[in-house]
VOTOR-745757 format. One line per field, with one value per residue: residue in three letters; x, y, z of N, C-alpha, C in turn. Coordinates in pm, 1 decimal. Layout:
% VOTOR-745757
r = [ALA, ...] .
nxx = [X, ...] .
nyy = [Y, ...] .
nzz = [Z, ...] .
caxx = [X, ...] .
cayy = [Y, ...] .
cazz = [Z, ...] .
cxx = [X, ...] .
cyy = [Y, ...] .
czz = [Z, ...] .
//
This chain:
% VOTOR-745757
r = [UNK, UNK, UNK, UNK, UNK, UNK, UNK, UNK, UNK, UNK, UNK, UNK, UNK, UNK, UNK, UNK, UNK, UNK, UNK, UNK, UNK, UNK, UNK, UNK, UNK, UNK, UNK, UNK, UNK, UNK, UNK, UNK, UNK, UNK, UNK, UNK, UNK, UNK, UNK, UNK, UNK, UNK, UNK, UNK, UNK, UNK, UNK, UNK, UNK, UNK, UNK, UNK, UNK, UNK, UNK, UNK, UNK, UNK, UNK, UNK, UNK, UNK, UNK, UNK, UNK, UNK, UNK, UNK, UNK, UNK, UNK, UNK, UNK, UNK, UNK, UNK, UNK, UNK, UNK, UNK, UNK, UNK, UNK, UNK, UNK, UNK, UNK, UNK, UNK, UNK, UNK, UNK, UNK, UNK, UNK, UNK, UNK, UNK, UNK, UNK, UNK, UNK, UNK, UNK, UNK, UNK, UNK, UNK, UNK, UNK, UNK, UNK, UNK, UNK, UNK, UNK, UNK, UNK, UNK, UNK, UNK, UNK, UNK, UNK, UNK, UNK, UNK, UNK, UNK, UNK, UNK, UNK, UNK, UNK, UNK, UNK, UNK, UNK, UNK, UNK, UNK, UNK, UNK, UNK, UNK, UNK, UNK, UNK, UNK, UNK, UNK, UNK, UNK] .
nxx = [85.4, 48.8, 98.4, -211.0, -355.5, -455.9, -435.0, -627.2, -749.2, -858.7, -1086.7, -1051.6, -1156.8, -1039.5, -795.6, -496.1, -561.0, -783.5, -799.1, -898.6, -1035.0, -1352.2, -1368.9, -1571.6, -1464.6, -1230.2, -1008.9, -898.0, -607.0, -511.7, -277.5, -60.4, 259.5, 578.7, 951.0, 1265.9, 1594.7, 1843.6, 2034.5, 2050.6, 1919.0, 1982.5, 2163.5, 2249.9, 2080.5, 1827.2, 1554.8, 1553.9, 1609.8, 1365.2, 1109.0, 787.5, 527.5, 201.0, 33.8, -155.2, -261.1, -424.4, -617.6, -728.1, -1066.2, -963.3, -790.0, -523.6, -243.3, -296.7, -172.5, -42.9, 7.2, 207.5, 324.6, 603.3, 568.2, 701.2, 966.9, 1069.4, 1160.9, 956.0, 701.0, 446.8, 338.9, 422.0, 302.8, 59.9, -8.8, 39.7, -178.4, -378.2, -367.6, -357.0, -646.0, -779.6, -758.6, -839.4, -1112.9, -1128.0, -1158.8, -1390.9, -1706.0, -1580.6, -1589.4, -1553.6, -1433.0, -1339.9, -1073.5, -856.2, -623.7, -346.2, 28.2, 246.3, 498.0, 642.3, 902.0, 1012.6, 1164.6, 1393.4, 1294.0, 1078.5, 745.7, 448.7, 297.2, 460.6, 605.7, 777.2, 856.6, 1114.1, 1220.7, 1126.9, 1209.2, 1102.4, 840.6, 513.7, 512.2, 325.9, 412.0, 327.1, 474.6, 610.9, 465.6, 514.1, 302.5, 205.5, 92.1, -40.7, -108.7, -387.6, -453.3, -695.3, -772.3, -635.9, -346.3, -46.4, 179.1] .
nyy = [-117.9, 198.9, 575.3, 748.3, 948.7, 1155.6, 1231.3, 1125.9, 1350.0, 1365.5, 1573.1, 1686.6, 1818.2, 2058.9, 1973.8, 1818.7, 1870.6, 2042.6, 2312.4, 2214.7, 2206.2, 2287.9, 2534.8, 2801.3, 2735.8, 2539.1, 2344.6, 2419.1, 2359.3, 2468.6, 2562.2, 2588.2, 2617.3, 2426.9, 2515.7, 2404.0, 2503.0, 2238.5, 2101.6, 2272.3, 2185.0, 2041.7, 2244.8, 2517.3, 2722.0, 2665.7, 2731.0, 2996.4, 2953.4, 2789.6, 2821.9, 2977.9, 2904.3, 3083.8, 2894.0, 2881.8, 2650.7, 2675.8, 2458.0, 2330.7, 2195.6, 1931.6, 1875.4, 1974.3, 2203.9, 2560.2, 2780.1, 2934.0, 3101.1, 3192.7, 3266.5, 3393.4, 3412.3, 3422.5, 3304.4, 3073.6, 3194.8, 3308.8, 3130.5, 3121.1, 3376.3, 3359.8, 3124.6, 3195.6, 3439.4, 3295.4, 3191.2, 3341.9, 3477.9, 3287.7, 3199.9, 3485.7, 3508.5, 3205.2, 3292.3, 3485.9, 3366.1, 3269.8, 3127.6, 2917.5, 2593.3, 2361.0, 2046.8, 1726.0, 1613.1, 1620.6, 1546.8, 1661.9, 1583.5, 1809.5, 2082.1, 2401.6, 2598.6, 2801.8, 3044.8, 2902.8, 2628.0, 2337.2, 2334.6, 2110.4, 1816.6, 1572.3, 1315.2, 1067.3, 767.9, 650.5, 714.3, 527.6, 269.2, 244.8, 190.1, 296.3, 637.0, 938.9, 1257.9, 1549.4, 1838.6, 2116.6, 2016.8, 1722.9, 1502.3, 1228.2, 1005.7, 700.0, 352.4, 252.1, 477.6, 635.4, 873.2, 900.8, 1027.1, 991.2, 1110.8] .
nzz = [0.0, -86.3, 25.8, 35.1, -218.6, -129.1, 205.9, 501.8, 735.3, 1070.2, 1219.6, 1537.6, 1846.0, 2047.8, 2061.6, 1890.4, 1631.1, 1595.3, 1465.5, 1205.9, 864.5, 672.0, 394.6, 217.9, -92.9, -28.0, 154.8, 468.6, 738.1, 1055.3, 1310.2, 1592.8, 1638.8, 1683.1, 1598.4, 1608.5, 1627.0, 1439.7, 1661.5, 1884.9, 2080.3, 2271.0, 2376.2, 2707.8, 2636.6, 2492.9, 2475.9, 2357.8, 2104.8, 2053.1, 1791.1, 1824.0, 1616.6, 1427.3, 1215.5, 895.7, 622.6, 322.4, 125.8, -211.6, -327.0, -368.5, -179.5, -305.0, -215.6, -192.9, -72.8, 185.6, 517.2, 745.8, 1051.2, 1308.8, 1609.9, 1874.5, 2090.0, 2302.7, 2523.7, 2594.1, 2679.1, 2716.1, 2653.6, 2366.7, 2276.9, 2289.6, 2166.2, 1894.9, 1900.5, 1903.3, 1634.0, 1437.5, 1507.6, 1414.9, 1132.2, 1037.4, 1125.8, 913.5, 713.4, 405.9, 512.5, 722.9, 816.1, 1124.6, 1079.6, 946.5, 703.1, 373.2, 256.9, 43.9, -39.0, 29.4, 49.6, 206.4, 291.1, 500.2, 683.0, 718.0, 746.9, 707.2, 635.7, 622.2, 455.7, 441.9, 310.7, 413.8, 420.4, 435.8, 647.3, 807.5, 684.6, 445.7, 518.1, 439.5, 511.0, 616.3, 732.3, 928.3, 952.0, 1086.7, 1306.5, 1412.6, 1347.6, 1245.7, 991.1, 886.9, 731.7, 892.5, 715.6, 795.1, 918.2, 1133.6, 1389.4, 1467.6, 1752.9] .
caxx = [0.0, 148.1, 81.2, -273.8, -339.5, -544.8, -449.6, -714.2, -685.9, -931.4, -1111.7, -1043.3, -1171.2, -960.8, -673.9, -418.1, -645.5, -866.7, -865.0, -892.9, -1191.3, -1363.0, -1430.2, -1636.3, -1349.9, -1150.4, -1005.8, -778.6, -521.7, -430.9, -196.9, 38.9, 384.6, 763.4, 1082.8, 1416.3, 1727.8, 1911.8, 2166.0, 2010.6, 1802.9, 2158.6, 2241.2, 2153.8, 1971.8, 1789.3, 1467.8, 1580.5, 1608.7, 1283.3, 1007.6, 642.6, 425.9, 114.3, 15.0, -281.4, -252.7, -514.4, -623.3, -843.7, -1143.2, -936.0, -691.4, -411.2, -213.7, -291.7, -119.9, -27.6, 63.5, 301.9, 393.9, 630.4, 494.7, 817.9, 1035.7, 1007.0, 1189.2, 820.1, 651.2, 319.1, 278.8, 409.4, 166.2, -78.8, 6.8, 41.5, -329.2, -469.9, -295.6, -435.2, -810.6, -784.4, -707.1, -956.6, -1216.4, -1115.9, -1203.2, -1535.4, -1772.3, -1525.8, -1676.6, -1452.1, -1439.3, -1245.6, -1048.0, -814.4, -525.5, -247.3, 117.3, 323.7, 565.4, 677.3, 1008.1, 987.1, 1272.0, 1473.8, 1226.3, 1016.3, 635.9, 353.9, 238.2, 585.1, 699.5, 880.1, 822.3, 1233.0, 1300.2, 1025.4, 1220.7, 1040.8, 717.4, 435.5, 436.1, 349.7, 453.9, 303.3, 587.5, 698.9, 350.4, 546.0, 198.1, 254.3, -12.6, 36.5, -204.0, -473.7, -509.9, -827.0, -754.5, -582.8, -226.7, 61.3, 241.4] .
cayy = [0.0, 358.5, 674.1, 790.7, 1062.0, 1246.7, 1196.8, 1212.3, 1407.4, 1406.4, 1661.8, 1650.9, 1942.6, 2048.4, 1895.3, 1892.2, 1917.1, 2121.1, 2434.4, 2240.8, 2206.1, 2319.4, 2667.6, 2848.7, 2682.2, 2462.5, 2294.1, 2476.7, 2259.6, 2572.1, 2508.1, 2653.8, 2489.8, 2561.6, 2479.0, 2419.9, 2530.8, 2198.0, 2104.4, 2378.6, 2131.8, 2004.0, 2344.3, 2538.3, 2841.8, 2587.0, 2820.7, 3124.4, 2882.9, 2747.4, 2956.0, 2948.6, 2994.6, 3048.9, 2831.7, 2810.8, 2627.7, 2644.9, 2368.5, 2319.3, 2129.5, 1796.4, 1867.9, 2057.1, 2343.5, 2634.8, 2863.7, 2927.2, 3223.6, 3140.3, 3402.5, 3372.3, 3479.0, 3440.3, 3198.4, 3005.5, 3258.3, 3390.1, 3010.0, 3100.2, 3451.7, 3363.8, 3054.0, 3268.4, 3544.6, 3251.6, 3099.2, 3426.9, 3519.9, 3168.7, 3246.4, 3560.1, 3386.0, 3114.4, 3331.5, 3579.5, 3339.2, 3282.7, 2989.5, 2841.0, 2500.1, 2262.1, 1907.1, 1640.6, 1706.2, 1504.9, 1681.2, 1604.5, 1631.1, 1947.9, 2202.4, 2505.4, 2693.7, 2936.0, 3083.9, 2742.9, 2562.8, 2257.1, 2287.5, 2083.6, 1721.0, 1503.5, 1175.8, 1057.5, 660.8, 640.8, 728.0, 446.1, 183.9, 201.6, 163.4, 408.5, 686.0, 1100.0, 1354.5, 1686.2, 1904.7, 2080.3, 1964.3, 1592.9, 1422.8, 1086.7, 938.3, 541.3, 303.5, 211.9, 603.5, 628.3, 1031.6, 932.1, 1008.8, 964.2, 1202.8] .
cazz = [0.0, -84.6, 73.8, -79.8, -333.0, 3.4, 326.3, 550.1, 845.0, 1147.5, 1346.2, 1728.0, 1881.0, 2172.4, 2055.1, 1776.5, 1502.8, 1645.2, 1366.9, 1071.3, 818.4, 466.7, 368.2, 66.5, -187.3, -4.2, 315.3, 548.7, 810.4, 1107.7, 1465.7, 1666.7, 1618.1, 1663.7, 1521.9, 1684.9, 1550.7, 1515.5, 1796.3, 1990.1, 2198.8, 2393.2, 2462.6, 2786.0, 2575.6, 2386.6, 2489.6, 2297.0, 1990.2, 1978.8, 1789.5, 1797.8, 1457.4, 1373.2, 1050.6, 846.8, 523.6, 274.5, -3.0, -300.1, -260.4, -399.7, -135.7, -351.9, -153.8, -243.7, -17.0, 330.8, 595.2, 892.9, 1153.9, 1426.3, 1716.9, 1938.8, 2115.6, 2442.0, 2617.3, 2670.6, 2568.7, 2715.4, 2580.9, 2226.5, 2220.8, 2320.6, 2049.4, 1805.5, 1864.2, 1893.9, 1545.2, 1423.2, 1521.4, 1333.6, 1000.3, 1053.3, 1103.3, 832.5, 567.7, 395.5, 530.7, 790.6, 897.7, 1119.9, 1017.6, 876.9, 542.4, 330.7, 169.8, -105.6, -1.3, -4.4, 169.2, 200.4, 341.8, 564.3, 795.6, 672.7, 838.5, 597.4, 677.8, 540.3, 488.7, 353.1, 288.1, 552.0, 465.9, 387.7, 765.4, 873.0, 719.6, 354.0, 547.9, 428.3, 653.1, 600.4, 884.3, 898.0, 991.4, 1176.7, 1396.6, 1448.3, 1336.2, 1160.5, 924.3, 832.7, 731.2, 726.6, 635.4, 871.6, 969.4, 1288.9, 1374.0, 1615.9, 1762.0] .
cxx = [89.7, 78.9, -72.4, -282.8, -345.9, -520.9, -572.9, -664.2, -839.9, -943.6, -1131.3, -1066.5, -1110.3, -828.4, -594.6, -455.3, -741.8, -939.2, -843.4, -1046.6, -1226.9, -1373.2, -1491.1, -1485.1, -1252.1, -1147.9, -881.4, -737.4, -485.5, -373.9, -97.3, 123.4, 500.8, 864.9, 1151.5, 1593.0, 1797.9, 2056.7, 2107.4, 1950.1, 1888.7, 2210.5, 2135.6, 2068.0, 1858.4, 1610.7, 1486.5, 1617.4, 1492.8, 1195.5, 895.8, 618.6, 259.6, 82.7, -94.6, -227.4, -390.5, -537.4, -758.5, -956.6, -1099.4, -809.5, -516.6, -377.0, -240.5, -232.2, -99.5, 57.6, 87.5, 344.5, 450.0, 616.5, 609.6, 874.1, 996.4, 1079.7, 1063.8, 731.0, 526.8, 228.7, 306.4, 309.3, 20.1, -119.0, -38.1, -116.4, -455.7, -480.6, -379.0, -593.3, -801.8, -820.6, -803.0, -1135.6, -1254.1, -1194.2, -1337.7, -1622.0, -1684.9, -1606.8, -1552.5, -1490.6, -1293.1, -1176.4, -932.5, -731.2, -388.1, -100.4, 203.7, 428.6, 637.0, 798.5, 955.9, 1117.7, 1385.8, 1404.0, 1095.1, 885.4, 540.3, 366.6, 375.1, 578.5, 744.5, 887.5, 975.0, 1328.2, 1211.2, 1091.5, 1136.9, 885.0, 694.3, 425.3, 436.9, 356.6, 376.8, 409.1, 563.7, 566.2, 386.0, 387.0, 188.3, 150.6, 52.0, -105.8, -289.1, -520.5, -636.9, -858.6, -697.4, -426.1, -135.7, 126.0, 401.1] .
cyy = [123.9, 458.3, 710.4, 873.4, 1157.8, 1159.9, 1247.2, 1225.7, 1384.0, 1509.4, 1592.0, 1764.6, 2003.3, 1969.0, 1913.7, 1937.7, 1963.2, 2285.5, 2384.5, 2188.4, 2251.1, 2451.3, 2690.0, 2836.7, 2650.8, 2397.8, 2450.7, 2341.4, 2409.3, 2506.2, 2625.1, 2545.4, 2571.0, 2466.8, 2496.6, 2390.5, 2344.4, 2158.4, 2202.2, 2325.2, 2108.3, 2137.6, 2430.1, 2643.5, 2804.5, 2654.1, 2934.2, 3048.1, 2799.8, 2885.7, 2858.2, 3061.7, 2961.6, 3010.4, 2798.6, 2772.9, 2618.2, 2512.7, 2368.2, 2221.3, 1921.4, 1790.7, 1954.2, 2220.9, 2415.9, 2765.1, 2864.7, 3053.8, 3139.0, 3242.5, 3321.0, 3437.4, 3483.8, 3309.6, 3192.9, 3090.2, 3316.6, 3270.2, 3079.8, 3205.7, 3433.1, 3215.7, 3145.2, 3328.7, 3446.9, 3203.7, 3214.0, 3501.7, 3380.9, 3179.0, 3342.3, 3527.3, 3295.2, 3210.3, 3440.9, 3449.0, 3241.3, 3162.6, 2919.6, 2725.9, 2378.4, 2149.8, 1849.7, 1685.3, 1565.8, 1603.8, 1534.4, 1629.1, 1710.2, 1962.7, 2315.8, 2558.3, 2815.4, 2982.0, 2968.8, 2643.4, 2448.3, 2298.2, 2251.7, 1915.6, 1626.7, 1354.4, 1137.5, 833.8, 604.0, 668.3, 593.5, 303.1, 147.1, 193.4, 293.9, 490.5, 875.7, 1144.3, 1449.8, 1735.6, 2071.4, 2037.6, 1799.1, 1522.6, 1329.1, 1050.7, 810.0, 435.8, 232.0, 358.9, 649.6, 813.2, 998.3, 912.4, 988.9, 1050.0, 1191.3] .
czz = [0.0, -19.1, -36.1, -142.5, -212.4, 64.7, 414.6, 640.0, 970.8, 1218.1, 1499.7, 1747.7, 2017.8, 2193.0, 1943.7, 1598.6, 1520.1, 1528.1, 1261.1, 1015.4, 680.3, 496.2, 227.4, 1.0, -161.9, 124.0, 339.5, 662.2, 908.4, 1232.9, 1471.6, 1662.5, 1636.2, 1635.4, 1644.5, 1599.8, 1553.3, 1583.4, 1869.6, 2098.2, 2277.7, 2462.6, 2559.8, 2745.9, 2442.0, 2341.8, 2396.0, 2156.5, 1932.4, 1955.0, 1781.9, 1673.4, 1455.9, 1246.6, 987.9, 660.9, 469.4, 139.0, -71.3, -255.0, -295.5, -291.1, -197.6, -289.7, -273.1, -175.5, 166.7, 434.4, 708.6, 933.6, 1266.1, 1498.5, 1839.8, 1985.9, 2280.2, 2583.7, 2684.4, 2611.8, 2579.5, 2626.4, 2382.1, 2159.6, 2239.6, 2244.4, 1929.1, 1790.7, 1851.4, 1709.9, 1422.7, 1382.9, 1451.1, 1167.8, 967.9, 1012.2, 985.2, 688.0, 548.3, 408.6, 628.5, 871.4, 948.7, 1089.1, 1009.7, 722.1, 472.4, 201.6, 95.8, 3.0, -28.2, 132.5, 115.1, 285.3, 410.9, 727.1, 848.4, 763.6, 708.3, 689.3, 572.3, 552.2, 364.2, 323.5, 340.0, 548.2, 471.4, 551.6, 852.9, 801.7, 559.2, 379.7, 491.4, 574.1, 555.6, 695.5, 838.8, 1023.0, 991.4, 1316.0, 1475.1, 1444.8, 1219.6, 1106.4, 895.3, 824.7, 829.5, 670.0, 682.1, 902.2, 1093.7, 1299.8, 1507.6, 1620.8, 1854.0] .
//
């Protein structure tokens, strides 16, 4: 079995898939997430190296990106206020666009660059060993069959 065309994704509400869903002409995928420089995690300022982003990706209604805004909202030197910034930054976004309904969705695989940082829904079955697997990155959320919408984190 290979990776499918559409992954699906599940809604959890109160949890890590919590802002995603369809809108008037497409899905969106949004979260709060952060990067870490790496080697920065070993060292003792390993705080002032991670960032928090807010990320909403949007897709067509077959799943094909079609774009995506990421802000960093700051680093863990202040974790709570730059998650805070980032989900408030998030909700904005969400609600800015037209028809937002959450749900389930089922997207294609992509990514995007941003502040040398990969985000979006990859390939990853080549670190699994050949097994089918997709990550969404930098979110650490694993898809693998049977392809159901539920992932590991």
């Amino acid at each position: 079995m290979a990776i499918p065309e559409r992954v699906p994704i599940s809604y959890e509400p109160d949890y890590r898939t919590s802002s995603i869903g369809t809108y008037d002409g497409g899905q969106f995928f949004g979260s709060v997430t952060a990067t870490l420089e790496d080697g920065a995690g070993a060292s003792d300022d390993w705080y002032r190296h991670k960032r928090w982003y807010a990320v909403l990706h949007r897709f067509n209604p077959d799943g094909a990106h079609t774009g995506s805004q990421i802000w960093c909202a700051g680093t863990s030197e202040n974790e709570q206020g730059s998650t805070a910034l980032a989900q408030a930054r998030l909700d904005e976004w969400v609600k800015a666009l037209p028809g937002p309904i959450f749900g389930d969705i089922a997207i294609k695989l992509f990514h995007v660059e941003f502040e040398g940082h990969t985000f979006g829904l990859v390939d990853q079955s080549q670190e699994y060993d050949g097994e089918d697997h997709a990550e969404l990155v930098p979110d650490d959320l694993g898809f693998d069959p049977p392809w159901d919408g539920c992932y590991d984190t």
